[in-house]
PDB file of N, CA, C and O in Angstrom:
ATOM      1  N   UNK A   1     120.866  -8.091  50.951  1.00  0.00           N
ATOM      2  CA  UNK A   1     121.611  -6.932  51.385  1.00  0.00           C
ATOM      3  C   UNK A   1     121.201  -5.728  50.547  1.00  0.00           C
ATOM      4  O   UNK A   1     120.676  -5.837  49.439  1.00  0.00           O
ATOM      5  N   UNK A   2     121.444  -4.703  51.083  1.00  0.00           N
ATOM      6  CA  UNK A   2     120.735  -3.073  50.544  1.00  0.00           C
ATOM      7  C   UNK A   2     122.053  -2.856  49.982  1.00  0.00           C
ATOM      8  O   UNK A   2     122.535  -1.832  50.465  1.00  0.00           O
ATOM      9  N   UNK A   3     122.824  -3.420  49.149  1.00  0.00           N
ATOM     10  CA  UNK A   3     123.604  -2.816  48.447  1.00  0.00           C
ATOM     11  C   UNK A   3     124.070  -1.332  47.476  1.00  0.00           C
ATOM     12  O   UNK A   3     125.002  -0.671  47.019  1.00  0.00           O
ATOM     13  N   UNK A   4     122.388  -1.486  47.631  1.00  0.00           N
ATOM     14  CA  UNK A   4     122.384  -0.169  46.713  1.00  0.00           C
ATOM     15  C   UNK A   4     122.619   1.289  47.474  1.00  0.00           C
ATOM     16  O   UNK A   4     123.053   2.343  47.009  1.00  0.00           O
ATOM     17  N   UNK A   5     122.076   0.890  49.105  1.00  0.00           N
ATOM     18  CA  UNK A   5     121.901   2.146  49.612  1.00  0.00           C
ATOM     19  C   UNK A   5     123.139   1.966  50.146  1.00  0.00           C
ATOM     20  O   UNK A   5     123.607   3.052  50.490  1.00  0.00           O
ATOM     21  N   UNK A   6     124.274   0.531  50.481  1.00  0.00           N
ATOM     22  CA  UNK A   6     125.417   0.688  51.363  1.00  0.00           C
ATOM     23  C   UNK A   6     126.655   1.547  50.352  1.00  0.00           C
ATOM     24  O   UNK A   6     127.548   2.249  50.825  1.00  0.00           O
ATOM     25  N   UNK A   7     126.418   1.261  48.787  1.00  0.00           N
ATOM     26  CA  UNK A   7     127.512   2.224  48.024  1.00  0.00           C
ATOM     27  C   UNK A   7     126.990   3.269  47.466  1.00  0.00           C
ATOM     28  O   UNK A   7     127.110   3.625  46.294  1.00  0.00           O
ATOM     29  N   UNK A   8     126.193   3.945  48.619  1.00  0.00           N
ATOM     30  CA  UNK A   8     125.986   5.869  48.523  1.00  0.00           C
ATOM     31  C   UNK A   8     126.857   5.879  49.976  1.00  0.00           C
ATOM     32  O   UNK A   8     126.900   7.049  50.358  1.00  0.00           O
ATOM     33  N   UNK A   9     127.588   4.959  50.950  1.00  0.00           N
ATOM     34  CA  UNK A   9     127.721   5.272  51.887  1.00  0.00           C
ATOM     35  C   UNK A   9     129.491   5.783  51.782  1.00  0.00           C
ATOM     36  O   UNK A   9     130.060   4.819  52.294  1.00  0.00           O
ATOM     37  N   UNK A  10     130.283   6.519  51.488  1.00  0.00           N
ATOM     38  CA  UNK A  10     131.453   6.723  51.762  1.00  0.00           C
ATOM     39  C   UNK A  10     132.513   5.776  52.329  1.00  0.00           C
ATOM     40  O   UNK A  10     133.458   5.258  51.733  1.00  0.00           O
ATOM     41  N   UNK A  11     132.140   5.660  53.634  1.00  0.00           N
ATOM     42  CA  UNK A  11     132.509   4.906  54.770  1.00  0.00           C
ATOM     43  C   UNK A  11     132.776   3.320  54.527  1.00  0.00           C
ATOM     44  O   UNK A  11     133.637   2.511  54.872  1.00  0.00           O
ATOM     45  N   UNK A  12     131.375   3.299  53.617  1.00  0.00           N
ATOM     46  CA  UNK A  12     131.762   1.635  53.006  1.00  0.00           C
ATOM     47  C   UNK A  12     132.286   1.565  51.811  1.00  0.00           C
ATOM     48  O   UNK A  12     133.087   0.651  51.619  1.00  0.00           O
ATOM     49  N   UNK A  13     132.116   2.083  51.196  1.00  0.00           N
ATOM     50  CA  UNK A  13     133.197   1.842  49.907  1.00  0.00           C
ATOM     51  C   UNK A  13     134.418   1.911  50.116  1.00  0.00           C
ATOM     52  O   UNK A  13     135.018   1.072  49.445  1.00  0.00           O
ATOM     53  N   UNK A  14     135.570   3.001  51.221  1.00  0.00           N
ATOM     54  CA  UNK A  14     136.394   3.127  51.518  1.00  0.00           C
ATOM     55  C   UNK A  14     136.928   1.756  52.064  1.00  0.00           C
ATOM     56  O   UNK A  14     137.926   1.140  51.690  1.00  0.00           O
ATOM     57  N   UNK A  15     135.901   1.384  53.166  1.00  0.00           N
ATOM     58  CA  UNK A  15     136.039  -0.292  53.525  1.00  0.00           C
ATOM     59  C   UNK A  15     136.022  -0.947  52.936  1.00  0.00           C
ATOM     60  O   UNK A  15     136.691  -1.910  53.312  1.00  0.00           O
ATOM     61  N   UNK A  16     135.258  -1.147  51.400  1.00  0.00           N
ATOM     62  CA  UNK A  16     135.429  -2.261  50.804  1.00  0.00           C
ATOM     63  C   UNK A  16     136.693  -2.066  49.922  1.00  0.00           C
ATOM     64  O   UNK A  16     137.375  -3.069  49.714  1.00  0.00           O
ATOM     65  N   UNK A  17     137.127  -0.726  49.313  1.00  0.00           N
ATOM     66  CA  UNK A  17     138.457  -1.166  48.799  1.00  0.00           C
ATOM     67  C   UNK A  17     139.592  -1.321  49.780  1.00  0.00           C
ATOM     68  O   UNK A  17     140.494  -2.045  49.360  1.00  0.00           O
ATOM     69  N   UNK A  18     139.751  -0.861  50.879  1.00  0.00           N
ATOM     70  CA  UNK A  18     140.707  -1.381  51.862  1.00  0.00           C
ATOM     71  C   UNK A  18     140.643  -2.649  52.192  1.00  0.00           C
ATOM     72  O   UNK A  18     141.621  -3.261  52.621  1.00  0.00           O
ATOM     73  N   UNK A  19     139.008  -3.382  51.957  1.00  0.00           N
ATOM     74  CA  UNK A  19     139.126  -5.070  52.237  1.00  0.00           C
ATOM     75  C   UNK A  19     139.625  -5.334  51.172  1.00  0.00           C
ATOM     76  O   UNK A  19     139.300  -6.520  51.107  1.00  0.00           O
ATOM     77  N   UNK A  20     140.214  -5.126  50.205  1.00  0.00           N
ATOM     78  CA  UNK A  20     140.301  -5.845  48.824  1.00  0.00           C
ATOM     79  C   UNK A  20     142.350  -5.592  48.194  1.00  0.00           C
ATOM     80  O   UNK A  20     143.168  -6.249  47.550  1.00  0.00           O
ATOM     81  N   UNK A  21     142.295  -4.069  49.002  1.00  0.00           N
ATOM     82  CA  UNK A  21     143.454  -3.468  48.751  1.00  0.00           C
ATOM     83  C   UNK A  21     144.403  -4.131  49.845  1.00  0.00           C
ATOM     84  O   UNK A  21     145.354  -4.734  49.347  1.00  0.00           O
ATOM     85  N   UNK A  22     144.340  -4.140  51.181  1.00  0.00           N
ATOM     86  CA  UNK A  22     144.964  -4.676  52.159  1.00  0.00           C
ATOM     87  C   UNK A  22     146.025  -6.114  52.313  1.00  0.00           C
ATOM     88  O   UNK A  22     147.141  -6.281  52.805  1.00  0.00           O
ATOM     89  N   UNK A  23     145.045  -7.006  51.627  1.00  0.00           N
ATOM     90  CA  UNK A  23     145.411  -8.070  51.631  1.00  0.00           C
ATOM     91  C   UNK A  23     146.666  -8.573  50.444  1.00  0.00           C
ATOM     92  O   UNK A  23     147.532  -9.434  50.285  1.00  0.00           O
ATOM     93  N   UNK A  24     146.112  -7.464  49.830  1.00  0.00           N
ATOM     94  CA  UNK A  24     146.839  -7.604  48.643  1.00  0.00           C
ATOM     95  C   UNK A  24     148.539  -6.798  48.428  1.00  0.00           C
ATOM     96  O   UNK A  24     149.353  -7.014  47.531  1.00  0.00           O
ATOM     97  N   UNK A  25     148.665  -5.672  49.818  1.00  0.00           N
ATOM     98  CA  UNK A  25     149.966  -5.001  49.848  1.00  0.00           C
ATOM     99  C   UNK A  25     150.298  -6.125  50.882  1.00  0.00           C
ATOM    100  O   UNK A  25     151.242  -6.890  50.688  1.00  0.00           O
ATOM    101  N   UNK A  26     149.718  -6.182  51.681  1.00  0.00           N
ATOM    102  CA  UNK A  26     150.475  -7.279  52.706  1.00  0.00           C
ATOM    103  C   UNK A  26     151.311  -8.605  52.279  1.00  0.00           C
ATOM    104  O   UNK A  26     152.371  -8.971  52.787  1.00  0.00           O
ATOM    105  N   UNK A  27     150.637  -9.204  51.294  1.00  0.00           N
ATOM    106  CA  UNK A  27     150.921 -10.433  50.757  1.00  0.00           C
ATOM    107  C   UNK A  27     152.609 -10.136  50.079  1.00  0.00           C
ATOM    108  O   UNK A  27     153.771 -10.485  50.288  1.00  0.00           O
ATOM    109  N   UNK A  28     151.890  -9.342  49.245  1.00  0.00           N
ATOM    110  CA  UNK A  28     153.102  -8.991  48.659  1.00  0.00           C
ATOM    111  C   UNK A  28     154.363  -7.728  49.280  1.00  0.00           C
ATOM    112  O   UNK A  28     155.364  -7.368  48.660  1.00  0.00           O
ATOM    113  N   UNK A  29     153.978  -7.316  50.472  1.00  0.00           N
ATOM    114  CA  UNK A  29     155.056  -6.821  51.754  1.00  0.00           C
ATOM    115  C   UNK A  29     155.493  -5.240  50.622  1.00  0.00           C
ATOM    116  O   UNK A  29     156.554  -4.833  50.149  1.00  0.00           O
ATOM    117  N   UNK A  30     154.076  -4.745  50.565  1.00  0.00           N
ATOM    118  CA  UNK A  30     154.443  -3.327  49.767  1.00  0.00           C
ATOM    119  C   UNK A  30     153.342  -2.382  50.781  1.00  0.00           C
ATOM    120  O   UNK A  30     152.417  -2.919  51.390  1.00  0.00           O
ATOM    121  N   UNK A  31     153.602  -1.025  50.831  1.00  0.00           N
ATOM    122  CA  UNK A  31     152.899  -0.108  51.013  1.00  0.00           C
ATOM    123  C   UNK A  31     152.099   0.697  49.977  1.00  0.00           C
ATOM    124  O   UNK A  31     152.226   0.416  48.786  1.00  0.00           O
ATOM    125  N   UNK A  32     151.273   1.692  50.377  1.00  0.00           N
ATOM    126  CA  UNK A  32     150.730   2.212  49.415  1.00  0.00           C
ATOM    127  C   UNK A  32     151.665   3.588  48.534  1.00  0.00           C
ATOM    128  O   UNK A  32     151.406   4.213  47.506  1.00  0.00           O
ATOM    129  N   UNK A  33     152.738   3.650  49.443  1.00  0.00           N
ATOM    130  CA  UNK A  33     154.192   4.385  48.744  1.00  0.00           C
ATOM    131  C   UNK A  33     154.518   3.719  47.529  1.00  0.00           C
ATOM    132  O   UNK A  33     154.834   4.258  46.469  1.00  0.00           O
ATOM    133  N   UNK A  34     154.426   2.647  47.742  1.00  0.00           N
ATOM    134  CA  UNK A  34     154.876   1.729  46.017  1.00  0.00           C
ATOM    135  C   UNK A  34     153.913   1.876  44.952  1.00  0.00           C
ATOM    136  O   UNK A  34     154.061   1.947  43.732  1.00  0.00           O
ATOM    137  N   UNK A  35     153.298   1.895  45.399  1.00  0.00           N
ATOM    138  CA  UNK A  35     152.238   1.894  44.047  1.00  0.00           C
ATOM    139  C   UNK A  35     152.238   3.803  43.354  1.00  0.00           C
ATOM    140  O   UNK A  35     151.510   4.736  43.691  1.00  0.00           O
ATOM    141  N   UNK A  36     153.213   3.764  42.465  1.00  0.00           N
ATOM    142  CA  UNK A  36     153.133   4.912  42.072  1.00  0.00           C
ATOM    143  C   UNK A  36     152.882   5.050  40.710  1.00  0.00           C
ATOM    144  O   UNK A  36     153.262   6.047  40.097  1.00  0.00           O
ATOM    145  N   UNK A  37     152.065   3.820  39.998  1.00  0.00           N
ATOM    146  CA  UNK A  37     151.927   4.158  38.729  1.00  0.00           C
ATOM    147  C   UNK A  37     150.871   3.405  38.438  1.00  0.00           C
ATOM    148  O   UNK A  37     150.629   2.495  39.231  1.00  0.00           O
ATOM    149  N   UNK A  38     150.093   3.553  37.403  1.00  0.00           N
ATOM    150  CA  UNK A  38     148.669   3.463  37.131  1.00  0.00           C
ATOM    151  C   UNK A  38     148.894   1.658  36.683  1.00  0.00           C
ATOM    152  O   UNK A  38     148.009   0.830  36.899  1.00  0.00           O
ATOM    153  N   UNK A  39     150.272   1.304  36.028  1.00  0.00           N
ATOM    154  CA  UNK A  39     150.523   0.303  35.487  1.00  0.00           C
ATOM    155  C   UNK A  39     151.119  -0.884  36.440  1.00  0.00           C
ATOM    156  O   UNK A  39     150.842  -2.069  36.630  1.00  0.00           O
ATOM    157  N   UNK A  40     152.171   0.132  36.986  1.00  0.00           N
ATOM    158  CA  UNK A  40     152.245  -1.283  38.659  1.00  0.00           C
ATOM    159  C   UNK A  40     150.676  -1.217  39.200  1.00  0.00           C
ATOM    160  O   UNK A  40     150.414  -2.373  38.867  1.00  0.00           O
ATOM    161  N   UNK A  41     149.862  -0.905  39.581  1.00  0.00           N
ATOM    162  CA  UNK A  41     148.928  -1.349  40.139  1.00  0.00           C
ATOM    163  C   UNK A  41     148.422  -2.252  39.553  1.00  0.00           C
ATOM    164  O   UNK A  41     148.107  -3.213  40.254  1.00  0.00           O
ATOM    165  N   UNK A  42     148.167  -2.324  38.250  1.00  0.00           N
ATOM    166  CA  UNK A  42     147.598  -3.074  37.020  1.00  0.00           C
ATOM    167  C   UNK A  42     148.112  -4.435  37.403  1.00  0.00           C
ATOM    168  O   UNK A  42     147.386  -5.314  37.867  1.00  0.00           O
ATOM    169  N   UNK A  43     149.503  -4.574  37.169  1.00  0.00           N
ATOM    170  CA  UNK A  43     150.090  -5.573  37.471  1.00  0.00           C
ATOM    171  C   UNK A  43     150.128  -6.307  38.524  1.00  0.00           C
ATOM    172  O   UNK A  43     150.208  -7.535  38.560  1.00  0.00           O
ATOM    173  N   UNK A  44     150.047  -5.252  39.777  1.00  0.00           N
ATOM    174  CA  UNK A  44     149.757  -6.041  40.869  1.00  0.00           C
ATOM    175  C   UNK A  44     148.919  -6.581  41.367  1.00  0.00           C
ATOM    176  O   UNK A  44     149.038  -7.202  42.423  1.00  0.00           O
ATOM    177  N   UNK A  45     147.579  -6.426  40.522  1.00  0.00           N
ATOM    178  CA  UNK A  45     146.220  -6.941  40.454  1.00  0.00           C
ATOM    179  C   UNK A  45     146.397  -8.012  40.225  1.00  0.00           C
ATOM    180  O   UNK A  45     146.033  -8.951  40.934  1.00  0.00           O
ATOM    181  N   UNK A  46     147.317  -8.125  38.615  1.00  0.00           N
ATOM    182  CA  UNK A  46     146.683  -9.271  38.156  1.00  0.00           C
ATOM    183  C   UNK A  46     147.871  -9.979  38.624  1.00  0.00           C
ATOM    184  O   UNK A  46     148.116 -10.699  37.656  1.00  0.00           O
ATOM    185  N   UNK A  47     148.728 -10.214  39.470  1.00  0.00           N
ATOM    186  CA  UNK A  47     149.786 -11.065  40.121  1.00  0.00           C
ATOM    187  C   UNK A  47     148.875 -11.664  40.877  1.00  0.00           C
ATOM    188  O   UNK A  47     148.822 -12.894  40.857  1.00  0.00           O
ATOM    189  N   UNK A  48     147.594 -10.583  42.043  1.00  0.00           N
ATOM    190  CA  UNK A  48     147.083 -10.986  43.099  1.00  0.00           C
ATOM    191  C   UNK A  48     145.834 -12.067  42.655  1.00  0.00           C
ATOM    192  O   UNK A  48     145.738 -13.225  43.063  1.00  0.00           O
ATOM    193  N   UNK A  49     145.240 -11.629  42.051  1.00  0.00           N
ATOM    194  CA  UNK A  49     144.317 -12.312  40.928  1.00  0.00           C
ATOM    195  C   UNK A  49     144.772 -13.509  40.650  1.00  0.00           C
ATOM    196  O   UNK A  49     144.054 -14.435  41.026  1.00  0.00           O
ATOM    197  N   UNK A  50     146.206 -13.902  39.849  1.00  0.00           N
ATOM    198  CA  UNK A  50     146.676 -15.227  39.671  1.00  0.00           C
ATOM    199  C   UNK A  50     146.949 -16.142  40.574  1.00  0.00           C
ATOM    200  O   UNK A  50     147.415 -17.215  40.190  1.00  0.00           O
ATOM    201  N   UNK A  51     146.696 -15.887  42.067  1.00  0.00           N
ATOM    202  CA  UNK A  51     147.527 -16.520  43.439  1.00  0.00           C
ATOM    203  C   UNK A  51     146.074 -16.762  43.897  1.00  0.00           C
ATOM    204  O   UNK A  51     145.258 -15.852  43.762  1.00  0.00           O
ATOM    205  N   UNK A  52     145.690 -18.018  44.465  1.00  0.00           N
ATOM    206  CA  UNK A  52     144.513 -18.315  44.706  1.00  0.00           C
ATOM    207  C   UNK A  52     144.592 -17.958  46.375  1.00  0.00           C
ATOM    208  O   UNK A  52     143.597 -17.513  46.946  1.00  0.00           O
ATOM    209  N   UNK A  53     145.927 -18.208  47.127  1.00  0.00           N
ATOM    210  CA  UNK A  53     145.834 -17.740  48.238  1.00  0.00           C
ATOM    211  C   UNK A  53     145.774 -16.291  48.526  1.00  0.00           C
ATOM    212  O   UNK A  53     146.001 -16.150  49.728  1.00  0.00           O
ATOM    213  N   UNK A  54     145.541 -15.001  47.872  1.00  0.00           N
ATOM    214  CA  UNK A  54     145.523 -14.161  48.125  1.00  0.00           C
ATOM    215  C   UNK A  54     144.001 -13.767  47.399  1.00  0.00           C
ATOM    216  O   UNK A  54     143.234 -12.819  47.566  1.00  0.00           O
ATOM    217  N   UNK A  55     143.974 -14.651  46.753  1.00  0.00           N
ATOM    218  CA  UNK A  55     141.979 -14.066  46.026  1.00  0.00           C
ATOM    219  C   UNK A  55     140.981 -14.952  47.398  1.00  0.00           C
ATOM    220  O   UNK A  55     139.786 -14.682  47.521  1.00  0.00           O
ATOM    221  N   UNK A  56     141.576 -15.850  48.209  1.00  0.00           N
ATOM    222  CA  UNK A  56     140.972 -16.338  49.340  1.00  0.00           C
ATOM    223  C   UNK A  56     141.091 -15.393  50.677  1.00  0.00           C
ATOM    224  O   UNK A  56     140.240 -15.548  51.553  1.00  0.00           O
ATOM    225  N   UNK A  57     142.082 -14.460  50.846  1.00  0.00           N
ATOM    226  CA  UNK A  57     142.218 -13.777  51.743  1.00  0.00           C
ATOM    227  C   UNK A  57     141.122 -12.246  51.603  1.00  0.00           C
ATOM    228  O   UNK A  57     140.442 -11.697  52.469  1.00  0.00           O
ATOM    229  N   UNK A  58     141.334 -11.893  50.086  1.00  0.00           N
ATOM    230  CA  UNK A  58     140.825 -10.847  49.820  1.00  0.00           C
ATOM    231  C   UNK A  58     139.077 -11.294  50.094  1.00  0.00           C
ATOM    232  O   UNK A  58     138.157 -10.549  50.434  1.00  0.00           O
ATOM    233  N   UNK A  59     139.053 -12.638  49.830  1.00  0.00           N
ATOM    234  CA  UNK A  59     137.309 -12.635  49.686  1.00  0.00           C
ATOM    235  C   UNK A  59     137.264 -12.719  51.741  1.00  0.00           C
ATOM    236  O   UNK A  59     136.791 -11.771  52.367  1.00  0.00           O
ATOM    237  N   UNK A  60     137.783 -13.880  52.414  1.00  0.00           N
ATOM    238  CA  UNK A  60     137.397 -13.508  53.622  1.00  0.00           C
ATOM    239  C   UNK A  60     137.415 -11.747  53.802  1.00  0.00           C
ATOM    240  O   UNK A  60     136.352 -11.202  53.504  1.00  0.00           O
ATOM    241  N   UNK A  61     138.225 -11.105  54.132  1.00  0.00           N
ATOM    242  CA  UNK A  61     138.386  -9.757  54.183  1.00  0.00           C
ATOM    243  C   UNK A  61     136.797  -8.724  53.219  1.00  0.00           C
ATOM    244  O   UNK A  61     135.960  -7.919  53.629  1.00  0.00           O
ATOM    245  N   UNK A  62     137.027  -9.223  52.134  1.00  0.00           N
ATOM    246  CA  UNK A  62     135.146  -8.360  51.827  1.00  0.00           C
ATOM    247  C   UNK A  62     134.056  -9.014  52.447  1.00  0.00           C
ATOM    248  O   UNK A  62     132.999  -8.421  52.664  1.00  0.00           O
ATOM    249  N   UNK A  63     134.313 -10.632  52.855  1.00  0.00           N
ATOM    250  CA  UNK A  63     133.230 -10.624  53.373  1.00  0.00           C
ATOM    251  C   UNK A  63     132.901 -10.341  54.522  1.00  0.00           C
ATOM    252  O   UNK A  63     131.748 -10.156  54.911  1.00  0.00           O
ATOM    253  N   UNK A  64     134.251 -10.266  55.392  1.00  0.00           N
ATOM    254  CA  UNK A  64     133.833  -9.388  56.596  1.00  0.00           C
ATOM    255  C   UNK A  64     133.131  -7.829  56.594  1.00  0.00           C
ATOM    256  O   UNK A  64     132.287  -7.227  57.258  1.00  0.00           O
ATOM    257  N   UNK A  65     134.037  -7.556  55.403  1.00  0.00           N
ATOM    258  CA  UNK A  65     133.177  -5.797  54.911  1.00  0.00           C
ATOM    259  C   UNK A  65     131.446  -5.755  54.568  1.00  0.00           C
ATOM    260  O   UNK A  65     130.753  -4.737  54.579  1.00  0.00           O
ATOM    261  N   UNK A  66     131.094  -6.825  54.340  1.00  0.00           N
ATOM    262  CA  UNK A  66     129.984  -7.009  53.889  1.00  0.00           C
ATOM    263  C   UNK A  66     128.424  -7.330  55.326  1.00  0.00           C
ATOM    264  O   UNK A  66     127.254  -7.016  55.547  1.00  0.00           O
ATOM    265  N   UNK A  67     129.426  -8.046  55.829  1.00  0.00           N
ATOM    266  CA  UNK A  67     128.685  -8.838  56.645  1.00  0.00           C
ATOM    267  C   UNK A  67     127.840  -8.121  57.886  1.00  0.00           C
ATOM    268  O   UNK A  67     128.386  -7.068  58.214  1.00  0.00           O
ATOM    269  N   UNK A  68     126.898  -8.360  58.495  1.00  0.00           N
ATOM    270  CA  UNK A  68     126.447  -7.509  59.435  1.00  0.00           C
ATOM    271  C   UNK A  68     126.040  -8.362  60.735  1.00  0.00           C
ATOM    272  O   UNK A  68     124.881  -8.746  60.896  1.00  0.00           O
ATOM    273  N   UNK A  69     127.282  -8.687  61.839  1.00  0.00           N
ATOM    274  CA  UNK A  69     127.082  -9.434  62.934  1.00  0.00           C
ATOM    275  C   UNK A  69     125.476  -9.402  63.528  1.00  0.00           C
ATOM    276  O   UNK A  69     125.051 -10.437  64.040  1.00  0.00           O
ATOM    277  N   UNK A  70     124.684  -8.325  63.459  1.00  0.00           N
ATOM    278  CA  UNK A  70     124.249  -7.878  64.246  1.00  0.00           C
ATOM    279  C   UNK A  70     122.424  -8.682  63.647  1.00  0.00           C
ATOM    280  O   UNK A  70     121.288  -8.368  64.001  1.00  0.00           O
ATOM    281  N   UNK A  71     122.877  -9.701  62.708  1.00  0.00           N
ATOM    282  CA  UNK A  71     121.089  -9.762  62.006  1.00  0.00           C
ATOM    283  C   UNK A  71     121.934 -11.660  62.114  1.00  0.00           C
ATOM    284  O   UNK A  71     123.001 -12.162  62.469  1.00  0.00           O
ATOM    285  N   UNK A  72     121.089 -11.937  61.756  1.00  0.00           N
ATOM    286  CA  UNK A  72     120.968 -14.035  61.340  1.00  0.00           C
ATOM    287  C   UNK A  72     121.287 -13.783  60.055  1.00  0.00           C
ATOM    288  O   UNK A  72     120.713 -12.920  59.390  1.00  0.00           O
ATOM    289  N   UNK A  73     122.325 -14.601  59.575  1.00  0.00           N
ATOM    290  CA  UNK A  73     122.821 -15.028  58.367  1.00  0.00           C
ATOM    291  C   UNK A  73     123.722 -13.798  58.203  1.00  0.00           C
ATOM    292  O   UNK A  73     124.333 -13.249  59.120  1.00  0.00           O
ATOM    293  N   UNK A  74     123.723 -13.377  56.683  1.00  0.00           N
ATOM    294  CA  UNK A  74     123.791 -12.923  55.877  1.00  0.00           C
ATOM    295  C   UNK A  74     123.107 -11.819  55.179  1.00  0.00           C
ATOM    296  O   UNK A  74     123.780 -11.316  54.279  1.00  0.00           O
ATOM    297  N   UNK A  75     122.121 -11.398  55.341  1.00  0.00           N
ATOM    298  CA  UNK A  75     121.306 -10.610  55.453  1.00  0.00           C
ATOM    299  C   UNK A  75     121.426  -9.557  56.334  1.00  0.00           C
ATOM    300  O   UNK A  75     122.023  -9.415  57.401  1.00  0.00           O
ATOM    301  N   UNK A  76     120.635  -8.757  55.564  1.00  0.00           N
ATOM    302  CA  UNK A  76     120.681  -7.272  56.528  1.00  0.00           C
ATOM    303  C   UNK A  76     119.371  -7.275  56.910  1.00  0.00           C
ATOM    304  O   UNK A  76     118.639  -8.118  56.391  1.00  0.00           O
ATOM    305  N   UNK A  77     118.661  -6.070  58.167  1.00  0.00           N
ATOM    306  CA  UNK A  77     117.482  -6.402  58.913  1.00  0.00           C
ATOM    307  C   UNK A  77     116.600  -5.987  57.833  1.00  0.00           C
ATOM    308  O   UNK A  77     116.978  -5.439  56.798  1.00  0.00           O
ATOM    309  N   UNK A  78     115.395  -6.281  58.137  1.00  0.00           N
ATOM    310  CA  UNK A  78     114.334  -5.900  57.220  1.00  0.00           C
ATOM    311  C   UNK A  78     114.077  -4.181  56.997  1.00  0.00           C
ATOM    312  O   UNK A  78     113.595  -3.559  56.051  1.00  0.00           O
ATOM    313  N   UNK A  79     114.696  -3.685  58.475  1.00  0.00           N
ATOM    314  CA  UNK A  79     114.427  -2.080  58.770  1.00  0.00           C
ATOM    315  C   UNK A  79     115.447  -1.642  57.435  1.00  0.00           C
ATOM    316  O   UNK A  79     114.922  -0.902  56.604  1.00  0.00           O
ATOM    317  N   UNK A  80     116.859  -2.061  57.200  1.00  0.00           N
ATOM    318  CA  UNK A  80     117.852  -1.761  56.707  1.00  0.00           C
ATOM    319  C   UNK A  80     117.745  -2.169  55.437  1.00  0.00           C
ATOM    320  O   UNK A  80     118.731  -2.034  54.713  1.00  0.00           O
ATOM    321  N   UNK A  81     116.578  -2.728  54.929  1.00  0.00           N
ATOM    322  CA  UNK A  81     115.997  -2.936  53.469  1.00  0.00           C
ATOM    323  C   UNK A  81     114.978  -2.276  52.958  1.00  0.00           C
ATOM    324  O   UNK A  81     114.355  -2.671  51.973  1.00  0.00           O
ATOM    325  N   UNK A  82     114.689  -1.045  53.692  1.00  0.00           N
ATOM    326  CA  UNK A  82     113.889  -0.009  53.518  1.00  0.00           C
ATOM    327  C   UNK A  82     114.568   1.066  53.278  1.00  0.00           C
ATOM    328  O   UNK A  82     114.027   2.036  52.746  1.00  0.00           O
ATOM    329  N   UNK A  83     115.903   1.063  53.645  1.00  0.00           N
ATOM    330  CA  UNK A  83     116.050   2.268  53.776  1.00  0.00           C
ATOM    331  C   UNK A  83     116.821   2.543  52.119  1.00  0.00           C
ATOM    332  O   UNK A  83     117.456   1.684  51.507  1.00  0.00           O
ATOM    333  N   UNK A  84     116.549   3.995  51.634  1.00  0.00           N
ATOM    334  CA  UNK A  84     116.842   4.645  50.504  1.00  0.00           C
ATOM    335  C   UNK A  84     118.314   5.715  50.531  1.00  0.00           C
ATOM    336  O   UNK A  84     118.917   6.196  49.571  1.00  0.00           O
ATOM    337  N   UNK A  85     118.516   5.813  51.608  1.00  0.00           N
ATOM    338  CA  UNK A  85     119.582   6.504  51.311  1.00  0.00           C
ATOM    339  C   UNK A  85     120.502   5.869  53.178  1.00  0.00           C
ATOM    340  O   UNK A  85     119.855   5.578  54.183  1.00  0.00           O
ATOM    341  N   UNK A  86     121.817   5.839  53.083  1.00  0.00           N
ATOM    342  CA  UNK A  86     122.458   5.828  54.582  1.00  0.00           C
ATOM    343  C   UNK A  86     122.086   6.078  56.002  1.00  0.00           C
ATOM    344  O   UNK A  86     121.946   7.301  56.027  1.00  0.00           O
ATOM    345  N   UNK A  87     121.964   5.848  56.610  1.00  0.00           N
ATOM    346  CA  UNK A  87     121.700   6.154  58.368  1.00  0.00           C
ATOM    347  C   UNK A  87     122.670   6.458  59.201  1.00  0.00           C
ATOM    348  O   UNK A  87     122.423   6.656  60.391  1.00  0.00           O
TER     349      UNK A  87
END
């Protein structure tokens, strides 16, 4: 995967912390209204972190962020491993 060129992309980074962030207000039945301090978040990391069913949800969820239906496997196309900056 062109990792390097997918986090110059906006669009995906936004996706990948929403794959990571999502799973993790849901579980625990909070919005992003709750999180109003640098230290509840902290905490709510590492609550989510300690719960193996929610570090299993968060990984399906990035790896859908990751993944690219559109090639075999896992991998991105060979065109999309050339490229240096977003398309």
């Amino acid at each position: 995967m062109n990792l390097k060129v997918r986090f110059k992309n906006p669009v995906f980074v936004a996706q990948l912390l929403l794959a990571i962030l999502t799973p993790i207000l849901a579980y625990f039945g909070l919005t992003t209204q709750d999180l109003t301090t640098w230290v509840g978040l902290g905490n709510l990391l590492i609550d989510a972190l300690s719960n193996p069913y929610v570090v299993g949800l968060i990984g399906v969820s990035v790896w859908n962020a990751l993944n690219d239906p559109t090639t075999k496997g896992i991998a991105d196309s060979v065109r999309a491993k050339m490229y240096d900056s977003p398309r």
